[in-house]
N, C-alpha and C positions, 0 to 999 in steps of 0.2 A: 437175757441172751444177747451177745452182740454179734456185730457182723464186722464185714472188714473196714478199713481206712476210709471209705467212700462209700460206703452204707450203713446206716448201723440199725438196727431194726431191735425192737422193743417186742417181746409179746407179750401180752395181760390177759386176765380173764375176767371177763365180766357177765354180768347177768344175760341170759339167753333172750334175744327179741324175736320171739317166736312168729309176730306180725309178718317181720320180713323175710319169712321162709317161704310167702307165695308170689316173691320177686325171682326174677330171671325165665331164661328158657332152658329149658333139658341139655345139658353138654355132658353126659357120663364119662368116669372116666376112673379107673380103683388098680389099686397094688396092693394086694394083703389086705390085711385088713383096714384101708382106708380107703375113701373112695369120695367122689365130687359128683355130684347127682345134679347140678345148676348153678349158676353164677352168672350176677347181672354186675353192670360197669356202674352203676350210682341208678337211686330213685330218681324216676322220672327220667333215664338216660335210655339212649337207644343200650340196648341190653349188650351188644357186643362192644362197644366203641367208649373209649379210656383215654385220658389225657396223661401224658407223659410227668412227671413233676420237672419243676427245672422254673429260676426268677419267681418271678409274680404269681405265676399258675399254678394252683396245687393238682399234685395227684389224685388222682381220683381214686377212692375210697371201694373197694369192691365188698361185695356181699356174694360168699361162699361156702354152699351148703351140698353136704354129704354124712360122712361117720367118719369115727375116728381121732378127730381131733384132737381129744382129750385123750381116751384110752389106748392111742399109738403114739402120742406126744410130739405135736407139728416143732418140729426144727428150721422150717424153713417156706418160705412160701416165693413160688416164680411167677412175675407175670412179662409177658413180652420179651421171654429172655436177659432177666436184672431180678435180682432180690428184691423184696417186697420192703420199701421204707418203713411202713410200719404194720406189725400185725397183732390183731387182737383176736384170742381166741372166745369167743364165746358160750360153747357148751360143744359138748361132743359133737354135733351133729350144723354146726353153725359158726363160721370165721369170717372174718375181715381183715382185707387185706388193700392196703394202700400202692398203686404204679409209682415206683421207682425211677428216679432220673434217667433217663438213656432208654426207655423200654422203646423197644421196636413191635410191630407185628407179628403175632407170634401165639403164645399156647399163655395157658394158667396153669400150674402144676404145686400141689401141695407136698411134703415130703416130711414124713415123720419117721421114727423109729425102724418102724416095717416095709416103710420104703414108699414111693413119689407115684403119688396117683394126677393124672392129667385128662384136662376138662376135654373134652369134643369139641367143645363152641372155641372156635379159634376168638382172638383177640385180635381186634383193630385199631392202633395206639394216633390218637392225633396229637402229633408235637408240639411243643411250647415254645416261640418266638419272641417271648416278649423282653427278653433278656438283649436280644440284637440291638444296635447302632440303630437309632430310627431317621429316616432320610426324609421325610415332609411330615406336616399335621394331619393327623388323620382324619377320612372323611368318609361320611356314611351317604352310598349308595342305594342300596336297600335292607330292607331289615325285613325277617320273615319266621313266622306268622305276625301276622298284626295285633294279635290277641291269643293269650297264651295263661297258662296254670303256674304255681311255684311246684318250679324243681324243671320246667321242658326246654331244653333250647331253642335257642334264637341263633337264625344264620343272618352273619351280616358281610354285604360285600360293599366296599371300596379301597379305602387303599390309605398308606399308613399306618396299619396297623402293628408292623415290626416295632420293636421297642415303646410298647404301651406299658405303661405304670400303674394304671386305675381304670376300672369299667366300675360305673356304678347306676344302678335302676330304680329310680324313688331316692335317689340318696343312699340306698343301702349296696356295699359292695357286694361283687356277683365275681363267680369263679366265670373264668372264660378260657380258650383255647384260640391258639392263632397258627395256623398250618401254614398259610403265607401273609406277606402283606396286603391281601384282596381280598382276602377270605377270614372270618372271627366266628367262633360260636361262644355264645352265652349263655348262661343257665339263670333264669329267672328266680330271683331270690326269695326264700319261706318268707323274708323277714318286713319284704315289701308289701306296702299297704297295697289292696287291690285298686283298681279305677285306672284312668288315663297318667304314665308315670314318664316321667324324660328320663331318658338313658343319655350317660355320658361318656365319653372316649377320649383318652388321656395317656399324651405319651410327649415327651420330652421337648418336644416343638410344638406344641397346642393341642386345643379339643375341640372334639366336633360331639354334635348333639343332633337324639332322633327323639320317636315317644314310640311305645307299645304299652296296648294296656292288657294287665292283670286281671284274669277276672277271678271270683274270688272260689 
């Protein structure tokens, strides 16, 4: 299925992961015979709060669970007001759905055949900056928690962080979100070794460098 000139959205089907049906908080929300019973922003993410796609920062991958999906035939998935870049359906009762460039604060709403069922749990979209003109090297402030799991974020404040190219934790890249130049969240990487790891920050006039450690 495509979408338009500036979105073009895939949907696939694949095997149902039935694990992550006890992700999310209750956001109900049905039209006909479809309906959204829960939806979380990514494992191990605050359940409401979703990064914008756009540069360096990928969208964030949502997990979206109700009925329907299959046997009312999802045409379309909204989050934050933008088409969903990409959606996979997984089984009747279980979809994924990836934040679209430009998503603002706003609603999730699935929309098949019989018509656009919408979540309760609003959306709270935190933008992507890393694409901007970066005006000094960035530099870390503080960084919080000091110890942390794979997949939680990490808040980091100082400054530079507009036009960042790379975060990496252990050496292994990390998606991250930058809402201003003072402000960065990162998401601790599955793929980092646990113990005491340096995180690095990297943007087109230099890098600054902190440590958090993983525990396992």
């Amino acid at each position: 299925m495509r979408g338009n000139a500036s979105t073009r959205m895939w949907v696939r089907t694949a095997a149902c992961l039935s694990a992550l049906l006890a992700l999310g908080a209750v956001a109900s929300g049905s039209a006909g015979a479809v309906t959204i019973t829960s939806w979380i922003g990514g494992k191990g993410a605050t359940p409401d709060i979703v990064t914008a796609g756009g540069g360096a920062c990928p969208g964030t991958m949502t997990t979206i669970n109700g009925s329907g999906f299959v046997s009312e035939g999802v045409t379309g998935v909204t989050i934050g007001g933008v088409p969903s870049s990409e959606v996979i359906v997984g089984s009747d009762i279980i979809l994924y759905a990836r934040v679209g460039p430009g998503a603002t604060d706003g609603s999730v709403a699935v929309t098949t055949r019989s018509g656009t069922a919408t979540a309760t749990m609003k959306v709270n979209v935190v933008p992507c900056q890393s694409t901007a003109t970066a005006a000094t090297k960035p530099a870390i402030e503080s960084l919080k928690p000091q110890k942390t799991k794979a997949g939680k974020k990490l808040t980091i404040h100082g400054s530079g962080f507009v036009g960042m190219t790379s975060v990496k934790v252990g050496g292994v890249s990390a998606a991250y979100a930058i809402p201003s130049d003072n402000l960065m969240y990162v998401t601790m990487p599955a793929d980092a070794k646990a113990g005491q790891l340096a995180i690095i920050l990297t943007n087109t006039l230099g890098k600054a460098a902190g440590t958090v450690f993983k525990s396992g």
